[in-house]
C-alpha positions in Angstrom: 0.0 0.0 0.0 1.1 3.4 -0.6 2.7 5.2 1.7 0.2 8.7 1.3 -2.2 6.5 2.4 -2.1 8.2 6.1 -2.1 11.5 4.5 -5.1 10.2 2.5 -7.1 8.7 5.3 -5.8 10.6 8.1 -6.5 9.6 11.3 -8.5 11.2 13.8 -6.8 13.7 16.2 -7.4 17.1 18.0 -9.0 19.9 16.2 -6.4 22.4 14.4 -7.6 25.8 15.8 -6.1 27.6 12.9 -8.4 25.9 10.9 -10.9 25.8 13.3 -10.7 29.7 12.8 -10.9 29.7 9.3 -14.5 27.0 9.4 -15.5 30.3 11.1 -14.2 33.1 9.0 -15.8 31.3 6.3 -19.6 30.8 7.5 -19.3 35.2 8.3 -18.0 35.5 4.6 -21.2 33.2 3.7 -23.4 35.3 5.7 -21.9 38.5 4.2 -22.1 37.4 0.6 -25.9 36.7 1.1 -26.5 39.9 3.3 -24.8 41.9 -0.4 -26.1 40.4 -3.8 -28.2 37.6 -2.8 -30.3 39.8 -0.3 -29.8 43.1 -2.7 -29.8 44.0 -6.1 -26.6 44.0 -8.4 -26.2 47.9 -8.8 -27.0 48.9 -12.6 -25.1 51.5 -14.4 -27.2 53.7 -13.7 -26.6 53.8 -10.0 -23.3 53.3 -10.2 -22.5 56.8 -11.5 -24.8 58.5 -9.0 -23.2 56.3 -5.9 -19.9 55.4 -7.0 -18.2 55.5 -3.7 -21.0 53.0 -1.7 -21.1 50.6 -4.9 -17.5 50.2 -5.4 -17.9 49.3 -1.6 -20.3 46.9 -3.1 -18.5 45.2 -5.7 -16.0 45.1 -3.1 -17.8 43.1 -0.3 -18.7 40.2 -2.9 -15.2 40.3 -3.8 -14.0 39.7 -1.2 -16.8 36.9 0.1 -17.9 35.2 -2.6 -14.4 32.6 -2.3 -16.8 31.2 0.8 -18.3 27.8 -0.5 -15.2 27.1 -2.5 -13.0 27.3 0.8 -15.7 24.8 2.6 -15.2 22.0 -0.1 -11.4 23.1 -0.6 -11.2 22.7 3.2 -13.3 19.0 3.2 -10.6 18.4 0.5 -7.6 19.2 2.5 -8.5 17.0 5.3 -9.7 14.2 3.5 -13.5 13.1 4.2 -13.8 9.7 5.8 -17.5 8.5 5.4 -18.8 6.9 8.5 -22.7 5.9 9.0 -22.9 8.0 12.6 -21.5 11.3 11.1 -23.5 11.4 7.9 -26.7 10.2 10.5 -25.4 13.4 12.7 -25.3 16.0 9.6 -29.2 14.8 8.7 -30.0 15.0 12.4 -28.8 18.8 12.2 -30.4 19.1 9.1 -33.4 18.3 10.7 -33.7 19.6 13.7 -32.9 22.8 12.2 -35.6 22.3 9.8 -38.0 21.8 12.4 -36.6 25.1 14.1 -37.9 26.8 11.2 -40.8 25.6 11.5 -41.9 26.4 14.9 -40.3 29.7 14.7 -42.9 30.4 11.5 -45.8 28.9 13.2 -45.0 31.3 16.0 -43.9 34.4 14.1 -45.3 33.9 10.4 -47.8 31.1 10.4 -48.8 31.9 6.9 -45.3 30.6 5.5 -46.0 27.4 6.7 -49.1 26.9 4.4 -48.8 25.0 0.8 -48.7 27.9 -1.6 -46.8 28.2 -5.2 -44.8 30.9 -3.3 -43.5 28.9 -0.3 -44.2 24.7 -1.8 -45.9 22.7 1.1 -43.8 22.9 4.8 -43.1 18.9 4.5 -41.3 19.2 0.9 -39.1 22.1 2.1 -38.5 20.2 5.2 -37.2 17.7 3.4 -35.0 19.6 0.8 -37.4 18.2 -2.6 -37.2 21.7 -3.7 -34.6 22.2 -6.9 -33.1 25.2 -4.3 -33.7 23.9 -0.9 -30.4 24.0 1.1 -28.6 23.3 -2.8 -25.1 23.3 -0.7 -26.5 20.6 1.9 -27.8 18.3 -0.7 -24.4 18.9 -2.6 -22.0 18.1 -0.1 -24.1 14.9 1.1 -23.7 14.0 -2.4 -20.0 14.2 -2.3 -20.3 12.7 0.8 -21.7 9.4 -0.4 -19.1 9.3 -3.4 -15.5 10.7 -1.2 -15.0 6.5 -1.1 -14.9 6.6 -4.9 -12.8 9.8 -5.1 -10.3 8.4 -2.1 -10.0 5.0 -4.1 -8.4 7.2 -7.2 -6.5 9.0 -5.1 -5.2 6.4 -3.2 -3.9 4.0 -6.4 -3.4 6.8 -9.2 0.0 8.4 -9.4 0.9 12.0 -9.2 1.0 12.3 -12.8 -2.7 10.8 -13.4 -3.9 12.6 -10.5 -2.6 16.5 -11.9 -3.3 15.2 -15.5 -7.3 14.2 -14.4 -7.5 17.9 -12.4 -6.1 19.8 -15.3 -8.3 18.0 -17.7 -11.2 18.2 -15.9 -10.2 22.2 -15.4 -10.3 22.7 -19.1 -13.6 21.1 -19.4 -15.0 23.3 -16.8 -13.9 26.5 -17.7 -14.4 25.8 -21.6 -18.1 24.2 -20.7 -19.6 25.9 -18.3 -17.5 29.1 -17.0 -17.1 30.6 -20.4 -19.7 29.0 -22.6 -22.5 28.0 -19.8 -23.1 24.8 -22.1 -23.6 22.5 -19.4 -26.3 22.9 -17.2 -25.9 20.2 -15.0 -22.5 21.8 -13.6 -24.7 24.9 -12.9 -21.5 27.7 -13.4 -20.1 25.3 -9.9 -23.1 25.1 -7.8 -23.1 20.9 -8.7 -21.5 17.6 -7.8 -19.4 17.7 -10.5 -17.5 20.8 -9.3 -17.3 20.1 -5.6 -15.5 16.5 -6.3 -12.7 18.2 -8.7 -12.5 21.0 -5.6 -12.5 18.2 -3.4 -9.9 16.7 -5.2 -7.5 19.5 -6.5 -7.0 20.1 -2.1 -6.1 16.5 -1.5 -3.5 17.2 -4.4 -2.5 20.3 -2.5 -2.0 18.3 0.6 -0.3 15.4 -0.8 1.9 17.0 -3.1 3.5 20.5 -2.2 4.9 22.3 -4.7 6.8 25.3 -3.9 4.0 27.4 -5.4 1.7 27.1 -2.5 4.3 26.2 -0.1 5.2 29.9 -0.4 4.9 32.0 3.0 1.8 33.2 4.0 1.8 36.7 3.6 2.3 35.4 -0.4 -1.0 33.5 -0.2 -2.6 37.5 1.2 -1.3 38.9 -1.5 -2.7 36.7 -3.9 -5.7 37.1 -2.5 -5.3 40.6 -1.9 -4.8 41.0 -5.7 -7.6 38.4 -6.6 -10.3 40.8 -4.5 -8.7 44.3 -6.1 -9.2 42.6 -9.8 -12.2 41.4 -9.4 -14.0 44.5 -8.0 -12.3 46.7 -10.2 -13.1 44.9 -13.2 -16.7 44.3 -11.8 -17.3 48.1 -11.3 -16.3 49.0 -15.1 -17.9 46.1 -16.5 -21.1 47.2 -15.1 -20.8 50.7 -15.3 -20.6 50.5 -19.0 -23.9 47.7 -18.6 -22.4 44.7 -19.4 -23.8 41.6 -18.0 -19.8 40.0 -16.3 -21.9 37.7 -14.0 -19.4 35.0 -14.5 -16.8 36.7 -12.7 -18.9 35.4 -9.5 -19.6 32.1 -10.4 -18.2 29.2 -8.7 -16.6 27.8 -11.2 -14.5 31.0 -12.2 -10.7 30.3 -12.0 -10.1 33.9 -10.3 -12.4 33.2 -7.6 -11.4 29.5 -7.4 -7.2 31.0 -6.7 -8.6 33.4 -4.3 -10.4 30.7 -2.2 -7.2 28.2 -2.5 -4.9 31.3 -1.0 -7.2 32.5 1.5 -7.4 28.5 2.6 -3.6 28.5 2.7 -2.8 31.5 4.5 -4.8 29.4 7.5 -2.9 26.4 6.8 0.4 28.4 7.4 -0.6 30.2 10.4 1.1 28.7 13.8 -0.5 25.6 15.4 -2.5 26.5 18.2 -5.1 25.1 20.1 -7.8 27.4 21.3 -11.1 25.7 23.2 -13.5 28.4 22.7 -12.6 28.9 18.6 -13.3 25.3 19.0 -16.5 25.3 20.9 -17.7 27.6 18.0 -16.6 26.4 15.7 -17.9 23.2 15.6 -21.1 24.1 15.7 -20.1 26.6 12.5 -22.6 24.8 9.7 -25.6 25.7 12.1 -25.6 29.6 10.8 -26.3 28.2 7.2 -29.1 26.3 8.3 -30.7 29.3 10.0 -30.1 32.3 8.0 -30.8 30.2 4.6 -33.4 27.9 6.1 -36.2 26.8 3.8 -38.5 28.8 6.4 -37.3 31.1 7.8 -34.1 32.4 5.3 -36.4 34.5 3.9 -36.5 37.2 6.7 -32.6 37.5 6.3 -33.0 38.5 3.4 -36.6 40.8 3.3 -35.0 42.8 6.3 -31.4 43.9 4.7 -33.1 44.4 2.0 -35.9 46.7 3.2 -33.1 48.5 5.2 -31.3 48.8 1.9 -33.9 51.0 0.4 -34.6 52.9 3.7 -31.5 53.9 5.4 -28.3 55.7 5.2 -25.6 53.8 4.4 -24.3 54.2 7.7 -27.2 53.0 9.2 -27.6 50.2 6.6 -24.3 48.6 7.4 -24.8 48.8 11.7 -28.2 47.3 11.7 -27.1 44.6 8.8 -23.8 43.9 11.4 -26.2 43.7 14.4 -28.5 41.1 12.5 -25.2 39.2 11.5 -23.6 38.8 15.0 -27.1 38.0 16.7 -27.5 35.2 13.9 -24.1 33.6 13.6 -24.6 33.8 18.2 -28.1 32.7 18.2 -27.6 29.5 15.8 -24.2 28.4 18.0 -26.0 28.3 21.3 -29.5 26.7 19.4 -26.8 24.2 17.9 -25.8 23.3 21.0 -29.1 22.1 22.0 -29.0 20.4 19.3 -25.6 18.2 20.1 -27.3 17.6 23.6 -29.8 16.1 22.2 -27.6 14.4 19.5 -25.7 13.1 21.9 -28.1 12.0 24.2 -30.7 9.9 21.1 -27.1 7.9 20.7 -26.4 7.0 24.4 -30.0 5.4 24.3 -29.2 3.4 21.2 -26.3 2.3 22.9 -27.7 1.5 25.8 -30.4 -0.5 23.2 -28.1 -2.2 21.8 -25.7 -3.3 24.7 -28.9 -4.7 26.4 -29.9 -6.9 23.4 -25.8 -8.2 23.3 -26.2 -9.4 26.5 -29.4 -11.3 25.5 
């Protein structure tokens, strides 16, 4: 057997606070990049040369967050996932109860979402995720969840030279297909399966074989991504200033965003080792803030609130109310979250306890 195989299938062992911090910096870039052009409008040109100086800020803020999905998967990557039967059961659990959150929250607050309407779809189909958009980033990763054995198997047996020539191929495809071109919906400009395996895969590469270009220091990797969020806003603001469309400088899928995420990841992966208990007590409970501020329920009112403060405020105003609801979101899902593991924990010391008795039988 090869001797990557450890690196491949690492074992388990304490939580890396460093990255610990970044599972974290990453779920507040998530939350930012929805609070800007998911939540809001993409300024027109219009706009942009009556408020240049608030919509560079803009163009700026997606800039700078959009990397966030591609640094989850690019993070799953680097560590190497290791299917097991309890931890997928544990994500649905979470997936779950924080569905069910939603729902009592709605039945409280907005009972009227929680009827069958074409609006909204029926409470027990967004529940469950049979909605083409509900939680598209769960469904995703539980996807490459179920294949990682398939992707470690390659991994494991092909050479280096296989391995880089499959990325680089696959690369090609993706930017020829469906950055440039859109041709293939099914890859859905990186929002699919397809992209979050080769993601999933250029990191193990990263991990497994450093090259001197990402084994640079890490003030390197924040310039790289320094310079990855000063040309993509820059370029952003003319290209719609002068009303051209240039949405596929934010998808997925674009190879400028996809080097921004892979630097921002390494900078993380260079700080110094430490070993922090409350970045981990937070972090572990980090997935939680997606399930709450885009929850099939109640996502909505994330949304319908920066955005009606948007059009009301100053700018000033805009930014300290849309912070507030940020930080009482990301606190508010860890400490629900941690009802959560309670209970988590608790439903598997019964079945324990279940199945120890009928051993002894």
């Amino acid at each position: 057997m090869d001797s990557r195989v450890n690196d491949i299938l690492p074992v388990k062992k304490q939580r890396e606070s460093n990255m610990e911090l970044l599972r974290i910096v990453a779920m507040l870039l998530v939350m930012v990049v929805h609070a800007n052009f998911r939540a809001l409008p993409v300024p027109t040109a219009h706009e942009i040369i009556a408020e240049p100086t608030s919509k560079f800020l803009m163009f700026f803020t997606e800039a700078v967050s959009v990397i966030a999905v591609n640094v989850f998967v690019l993070m799953s990557g680097w560590f190497g996932i290791r299917p097991k039967a309890k931890r997928l059961g544990e994500l649905l659990f979470q997936v779950l109860f924080f569905g069910l959150f939603g729902i009592v929250v709605c039945w409280v607050f907005a009972p009227d979402r929680l009827l069958t309407t074409p609006q909204y779809g029926s409470a027990i189909s967004r529940l469950f995720m049979c909605g083409e958009t509900d939680y598209w980033f769960v469904k995703t990763y539980i996807a490459l969840y179920l294949i990682s054995p398939v992707l470690n198997a390659f991994i494991e047996k092909a050479s280096q030279r296989q391995f880089a020539t499959v990325l680089i191929a696959f690369f090609v495809f993706q930017c020829a297909y469906d950055w440039l071109s859109n041709a293939t919906k099914w890859m859905a400009s990186g929002y699919s399966l397809t992209s979050f395996a080769w993601l999933y895969m250029l990191a193990r590469y990263m991990r497994l074989y450093p090259v001197k270009l990402w084994q640079k220091g890490k003030w390197f990797d924040a310039c790289v991504y320094a310079c990855y969020v000063a040309i993509l806003t820059i370029a952003m603001f003319f290209i719609k200033k002068n009303g051209l469309r240039g949405g596929i400088l934010y998808f997925y899928s674009c190879p400028l965003v996809i080097l921004g995420a892979i630097h921002f990841m390494l900078f993380f992966t260079k700080l110094p080792p430490f070993s922090n208990k409350i970045v981990n007590w937070v972090a572990i409970s980090s997935f939680a803030i997606y399930l709450t501020h885009s929850s099939n329920f109640i996502g909505g009112f994330y949304d319908k609130w920066i955005l009606g403060w948007f059009m009301t405020m100053s700018r000033g105003e805009f930014i300290g109310c849309t912070s507030l609801l940020i930080t009482a979101v990301f606190v508010g899902s860890i400490l629900v979250d941690k009802v959560r593991i309670a209970l988590w924990q608790g439903l598997i010391l019964c079945c324990d306890k279940i199945k120890n008795k009928n051993k002894n039988k």
